[in-house]
Steps between C-alpha positions, in 0.01 A plus 500: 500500500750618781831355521521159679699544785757252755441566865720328652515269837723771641244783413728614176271598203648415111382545187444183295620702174798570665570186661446245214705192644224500802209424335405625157180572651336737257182603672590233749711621863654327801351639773476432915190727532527428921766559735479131571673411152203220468519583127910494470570267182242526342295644173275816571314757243520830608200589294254238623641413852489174419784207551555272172708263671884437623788645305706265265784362697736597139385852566583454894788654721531492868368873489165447360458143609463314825652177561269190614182751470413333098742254464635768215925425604635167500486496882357598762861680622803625368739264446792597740825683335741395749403108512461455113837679423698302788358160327560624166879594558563138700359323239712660223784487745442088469426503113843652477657236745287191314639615175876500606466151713367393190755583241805410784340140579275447154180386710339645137152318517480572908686846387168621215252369753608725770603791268192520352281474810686749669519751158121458543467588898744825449245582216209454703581683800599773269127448388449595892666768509384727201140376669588681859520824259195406275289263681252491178713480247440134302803425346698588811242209668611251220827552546436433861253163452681327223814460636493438828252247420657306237858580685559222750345232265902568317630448842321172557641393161855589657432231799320246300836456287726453832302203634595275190859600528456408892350148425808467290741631780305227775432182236190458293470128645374764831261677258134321398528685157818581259637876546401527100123421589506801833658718234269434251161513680555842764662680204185460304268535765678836544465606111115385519476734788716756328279500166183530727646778670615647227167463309312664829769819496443532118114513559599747789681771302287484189168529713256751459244437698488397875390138409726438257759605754366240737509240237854548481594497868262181502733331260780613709376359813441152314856534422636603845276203646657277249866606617353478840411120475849447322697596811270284726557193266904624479534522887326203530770282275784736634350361884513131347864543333617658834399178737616244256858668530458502891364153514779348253761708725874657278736261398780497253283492169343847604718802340707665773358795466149433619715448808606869556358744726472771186248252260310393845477889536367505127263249577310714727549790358283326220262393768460842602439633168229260349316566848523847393398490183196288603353711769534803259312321233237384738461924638479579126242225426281622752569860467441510095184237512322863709581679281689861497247591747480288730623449877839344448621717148450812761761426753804647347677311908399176417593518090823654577600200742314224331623579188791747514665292795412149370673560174790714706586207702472235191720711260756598794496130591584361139771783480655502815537103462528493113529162354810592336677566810323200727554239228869547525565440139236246469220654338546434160673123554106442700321556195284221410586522137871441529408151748680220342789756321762489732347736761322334711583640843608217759725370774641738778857581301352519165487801344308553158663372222808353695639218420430399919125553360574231206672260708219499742212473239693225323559317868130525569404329122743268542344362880173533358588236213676276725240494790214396168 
């Protein structure tokens, strides 16, 4: 039997023996047997002339292997050095900046949302990069796919707990449901989507086989669909809250603060990011439900603005105007759990906790009871 060997796209013969972490052929060689490189990527026996089929993409490298020829890499490109590292370092740049604005102002449960999505898009685009140097490598892939997937649904958490704290700021007479009940319901629309996510990109990295890798990103489409129809029905109340405020007009019971030119700035900075975050999670809906190899999951342009700049401009939007900062020592007196415990935020001297605050809570129970 002669020795299988590697002829290469570039014309460069090997010896399988000696070049194990190819393939471990045996009698089996790579071979281009044309100038053409027709046969580049794939299995050939030296012996019989015969091809037995398309190399392994674990056994794959971007010398033996074309991209987009046999679907063998991830993609049908190389994901770009450059654009992946620049993302990477930003968004590491605003998981360091999240973390201290969260420990100065203690915005902790807005704080873990956004620390955790952005922990997840630094690891993801890190994912990215190792893929630019090994564009078949499957863990590098996962790395990639779970958490830039699952990523912004932590960020949405982050904005669904500022609207209660909002609702609080305004008056909840404004509001058609308590800031407990907008809490309650996007929070665990955002865990159901998490846990089917999460389910999916478990699937994902434990899959085998090509089907039971689709399963997976099936189950993580349902979920991204899911957080997809969470936003609409989010913007949608957000909308409602926002024209009840207009229509009612300010007066003296709304804190002062919703008066200010930095929480009107927060306001649409918040706008800006949940419009992010929902066209990214409509791209990735449509992108993922192709599949890895399909029209939309091979445009690294598009992905890198519909995703990489969505996200950008949502996490520089809730950092630049952090909560901490445009509540102007509000947040924590807005939180629906203290209403009724002295820190209630109202009147346009009252600060939280003040005694002004008192006097003007106790004023407003006492005209109540005389005008019944």
């Amino acid at each position: 039997m002669p020795t299988p060997t590697v002829i290469l796209h570039n014309g460069t013969s090997l010896q399988c023996d000696a070049n194990p972490q190819i393939y471990p052929c045996l009698s089996i060689a790579l071979a281009c047997w044309n100038s053409s490189s027709n046969c580049f990527g794939l299995i050939y026996d030296v012996q019989n002339h015969s091809g037995l089929g398309i190399i392994p993409a674990e056994y794959c490298n971007t010398t033996i292997c074309p991209l987009g020829r046999y679907n063998q890499g991830w993609f049908d490109y190389t994901p770009s050095l450059p654009g992946n590292a620049l993302y990477e370092s930003i968004f590491a740049l605003l998981l360091i900046s999240q973390i201290i604005l969260g420990i100065r102002y203690k915005t902790w449960g807005f704080s873990l949302g956004m620390t955790l999505g952005l922990i997840l898009e630094v690891t993801g685009y890190i994912g990215r990069i190792e893929l630019h140097f090994n564009p078949f490598k499957k863990s590098a892939f996962l790395t990639y796919l779970v958490p830039l997937t699952m990523g912004p649904a932590f960020l949405s958490a982050a904005i669904y707990l500022c609207l209660s704290r909002i609702v609080v700021l305004y008056g909840e007479k404004l509001s058609r449901f308590s800031p407990r009940t907008y809490t309650i319901t996007f929070i665990s629309c955002d865990i159901f989507s998490l846990v089917l996510q999460a389910i999916g990109g478990g699937m994902a990295s434990t899959a085998n086989t090509k089907s039971s890798l689709d399963t997976g990103t099936h189950i993580m489409v349902a979920g991204l669909s899911f957080q997809v129809a969470s936003l609409i029905l989010f913007i949608g109340l957000c909308v409602d809250f926002a024209m009840a405020v207009r229509k009612a007009g300010i007066d003296n019971s709304v804190s002062k603060v919703c008066r200010t030119k930095l929480f009107i700035s927060f306001l649409w900075a918040l706008g800006l990011a949940t419009i992010a975050i929902f066209i990214r999670s409509v791209f990735r809906v449509a992108e993922l439900s192709k599949g890895f190899h399909g029209p939309l999951d091979n445009q690294e342009g598009t992905y890198m603005v519909l995703e990489g700049v969505m996200i950008l401009i949502a996490s520089i939007s809730l950092t630049t105007f952090h909560p901490g900062v445009c509540f102007q020592g509000h947040w924590d007196s807005a939180n629906f759990r203290l209403a009724g415990k002295g820190k209630t935020v109202v009147g346009d001297d009252a600060t939280p906790g003040s005694t002004s605050e008192m006097d003007n809570i106790g004023k407003q129970a006492a005209v109540a009871e005389t005008e019944h």
